[in-house]
C-alpha positions as a Markdown table, in Angstrom:
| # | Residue | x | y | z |
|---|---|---|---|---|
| 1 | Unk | 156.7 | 102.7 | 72.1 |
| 2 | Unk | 158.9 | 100.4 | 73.9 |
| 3 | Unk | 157.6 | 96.8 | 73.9 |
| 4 | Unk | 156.3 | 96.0 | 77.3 |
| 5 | Unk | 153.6 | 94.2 | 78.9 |
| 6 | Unk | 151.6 | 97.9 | 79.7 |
| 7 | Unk | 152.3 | 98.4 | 75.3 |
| 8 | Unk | 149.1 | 95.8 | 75.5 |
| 9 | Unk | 147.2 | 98.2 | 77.8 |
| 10 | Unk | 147.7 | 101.1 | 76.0 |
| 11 | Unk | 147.4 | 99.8 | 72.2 |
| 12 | Unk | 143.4 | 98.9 | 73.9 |
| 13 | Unk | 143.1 | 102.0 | 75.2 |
| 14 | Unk | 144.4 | 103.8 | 72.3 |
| 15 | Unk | 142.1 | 101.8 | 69.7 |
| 16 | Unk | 139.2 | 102.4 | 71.8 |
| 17 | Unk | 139.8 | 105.6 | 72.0 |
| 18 | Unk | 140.1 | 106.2 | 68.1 |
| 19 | Unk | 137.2 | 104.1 | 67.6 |
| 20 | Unk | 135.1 | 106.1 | 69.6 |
| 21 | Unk | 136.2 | 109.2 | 67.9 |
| 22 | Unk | 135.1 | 107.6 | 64.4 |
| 23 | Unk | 131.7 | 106.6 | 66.4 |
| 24 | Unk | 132.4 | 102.9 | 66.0 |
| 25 | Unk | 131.1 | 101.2 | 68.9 |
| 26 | Unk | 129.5 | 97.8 | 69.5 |
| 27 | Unk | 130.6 | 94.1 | 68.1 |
| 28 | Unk | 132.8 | 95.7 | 65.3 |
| 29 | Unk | 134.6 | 98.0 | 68.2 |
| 30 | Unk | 134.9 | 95.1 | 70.2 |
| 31 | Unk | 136.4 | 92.7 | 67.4 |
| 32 | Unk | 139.0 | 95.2 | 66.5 |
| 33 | Unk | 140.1 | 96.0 | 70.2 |
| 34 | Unk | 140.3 | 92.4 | 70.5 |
| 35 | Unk | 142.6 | 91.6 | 67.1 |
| 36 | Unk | 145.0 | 94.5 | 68.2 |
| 37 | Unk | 145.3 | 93.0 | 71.6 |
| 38 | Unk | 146.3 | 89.9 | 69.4 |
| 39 | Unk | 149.0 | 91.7 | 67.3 |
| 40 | Unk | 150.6 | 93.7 | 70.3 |
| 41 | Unk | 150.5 | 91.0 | 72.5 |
| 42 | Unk | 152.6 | 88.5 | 69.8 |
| 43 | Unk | 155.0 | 91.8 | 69.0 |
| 44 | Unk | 155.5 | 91.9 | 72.7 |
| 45 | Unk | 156.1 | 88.1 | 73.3 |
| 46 | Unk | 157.8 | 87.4 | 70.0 |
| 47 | Unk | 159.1 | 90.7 | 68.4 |
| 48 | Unk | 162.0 | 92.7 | 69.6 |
| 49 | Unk | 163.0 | 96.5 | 69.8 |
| 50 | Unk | 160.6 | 99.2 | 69.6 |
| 51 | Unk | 157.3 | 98.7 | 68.2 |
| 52 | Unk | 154.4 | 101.1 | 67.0 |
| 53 | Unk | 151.0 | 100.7 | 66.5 |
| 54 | Unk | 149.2 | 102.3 | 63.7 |
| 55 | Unk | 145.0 | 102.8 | 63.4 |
| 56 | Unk | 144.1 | 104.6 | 59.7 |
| 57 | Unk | 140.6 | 104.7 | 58.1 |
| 58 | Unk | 140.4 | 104.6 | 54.6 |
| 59 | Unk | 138.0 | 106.5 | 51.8 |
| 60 | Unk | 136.8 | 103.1 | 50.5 |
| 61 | Unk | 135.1 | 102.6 | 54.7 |
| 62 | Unk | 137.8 | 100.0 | 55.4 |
| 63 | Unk | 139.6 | 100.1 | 59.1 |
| 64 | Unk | 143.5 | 99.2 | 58.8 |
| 65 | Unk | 145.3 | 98.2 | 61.8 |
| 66 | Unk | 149.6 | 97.6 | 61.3 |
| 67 | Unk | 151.6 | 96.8 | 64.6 |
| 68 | Unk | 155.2 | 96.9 | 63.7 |
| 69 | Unk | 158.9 | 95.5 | 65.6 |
| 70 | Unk | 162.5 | 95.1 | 64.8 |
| 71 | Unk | 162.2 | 90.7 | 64.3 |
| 72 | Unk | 162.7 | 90.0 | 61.1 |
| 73 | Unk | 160.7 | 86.8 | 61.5 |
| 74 | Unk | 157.5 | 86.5 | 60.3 |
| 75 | Unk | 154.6 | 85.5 | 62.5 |
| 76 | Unk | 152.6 | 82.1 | 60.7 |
| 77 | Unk | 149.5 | 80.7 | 62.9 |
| 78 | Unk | 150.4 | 77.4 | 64.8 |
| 79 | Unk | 148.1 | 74.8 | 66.2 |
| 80 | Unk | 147.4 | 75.2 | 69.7 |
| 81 | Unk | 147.1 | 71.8 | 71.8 |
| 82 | Unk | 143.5 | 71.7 | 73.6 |
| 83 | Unk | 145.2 | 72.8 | 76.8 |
| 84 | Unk | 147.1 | 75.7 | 75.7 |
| 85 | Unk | 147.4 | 78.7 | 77.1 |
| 86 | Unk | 148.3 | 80.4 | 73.9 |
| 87 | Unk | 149.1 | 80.0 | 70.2 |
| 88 | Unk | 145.3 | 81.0 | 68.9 |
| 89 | Unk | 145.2 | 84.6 | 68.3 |
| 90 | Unk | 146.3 | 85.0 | 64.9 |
| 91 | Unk | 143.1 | 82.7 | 64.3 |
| 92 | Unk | 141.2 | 85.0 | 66.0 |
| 93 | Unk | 142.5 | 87.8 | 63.9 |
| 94 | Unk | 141.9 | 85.5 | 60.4 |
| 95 | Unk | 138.5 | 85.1 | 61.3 |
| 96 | Unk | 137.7 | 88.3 | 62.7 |
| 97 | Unk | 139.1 | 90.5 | 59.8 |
| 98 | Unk | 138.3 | 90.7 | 56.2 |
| 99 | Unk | 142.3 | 90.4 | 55.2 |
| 100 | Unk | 145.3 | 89.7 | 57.4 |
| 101 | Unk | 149.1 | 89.6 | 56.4 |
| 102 | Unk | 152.5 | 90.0 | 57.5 |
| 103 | Unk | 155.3 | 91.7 | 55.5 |
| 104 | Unk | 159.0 | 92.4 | 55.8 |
| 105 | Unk | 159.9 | 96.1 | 56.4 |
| 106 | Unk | 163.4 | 97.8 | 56.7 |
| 107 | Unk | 164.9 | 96.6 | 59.5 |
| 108 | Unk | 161.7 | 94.7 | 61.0 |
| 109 | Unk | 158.1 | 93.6 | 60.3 |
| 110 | Unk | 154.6 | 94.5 | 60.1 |
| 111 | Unk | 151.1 | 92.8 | 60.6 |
| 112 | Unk | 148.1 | 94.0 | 59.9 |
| 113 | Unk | 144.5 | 92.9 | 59.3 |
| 114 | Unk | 141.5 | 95.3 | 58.0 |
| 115 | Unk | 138.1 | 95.4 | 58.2 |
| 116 | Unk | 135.1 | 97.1 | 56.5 |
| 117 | Unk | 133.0 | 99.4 | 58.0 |
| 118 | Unk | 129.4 | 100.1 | 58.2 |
| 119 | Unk | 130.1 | 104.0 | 57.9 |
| 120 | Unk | 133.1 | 106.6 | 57.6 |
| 121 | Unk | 134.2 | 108.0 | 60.4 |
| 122 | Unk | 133.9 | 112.1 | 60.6 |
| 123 | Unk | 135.7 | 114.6 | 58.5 |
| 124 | Unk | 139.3 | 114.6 | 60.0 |
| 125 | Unk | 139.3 | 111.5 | 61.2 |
């Protein structure tokens, strides 16, 4: 999808939906909704080109989320003076997840975060 400020919208939507189709509702819904709003929102303020958002559940119960652009430049956490507007999400998305990372990849980037889950989704999910 094209980086634009609707790209936040719809990663939301999109999570939510998926998360509702692997029955994960509540806090843990809410937390992930929030950290991809996070991701998108930096690839859409920070990253350039295309970007994609990607959603997978793995055997081992553990939610991956990977938001990818074209910038070759790594995202780092900054600190955020009292009165900022902005400059704390990749905190949130640290403290929400149980791992969180960036890595070069062809001709862009990815970050991602994961998170365990209390059960697997359905069969085909």
């Amino acid at each position: 999808m094209t980086a634009t400020a609707t790209s936040v919208l719809n990663a939301r939507r999109a999570s939510r939906d998926a998360l509702a189709r692997w029955n994960m509702g509540g806090e843990a819904a809410d937390d992930v909704v929030l950290m991809v709003d996070e991701l998108v929102t930096n690839a859409v303020q920070h990253g350039r080109g295309p970007m994609w958002l990607r959603l997978s559940v793995h055997p081992s119960h553990t939610l991956v989320c990977e938001v990818g652009d074209s910038s070759d430049v790594l995202p780092g956490p900054h600190r955020a003076g009292p009165g900022a507007e902005s400059g704390r999400g990749l905190f949130l998305v640290y403290a929400l997840s149980d791992c969180f990372g960036a890595r070069a990849a062809g001709t862009g980037k990815v970050v991602w975060f994961s998170r365990r889950i209390l059960s697997p989704p359905p069969t085909g999910g």
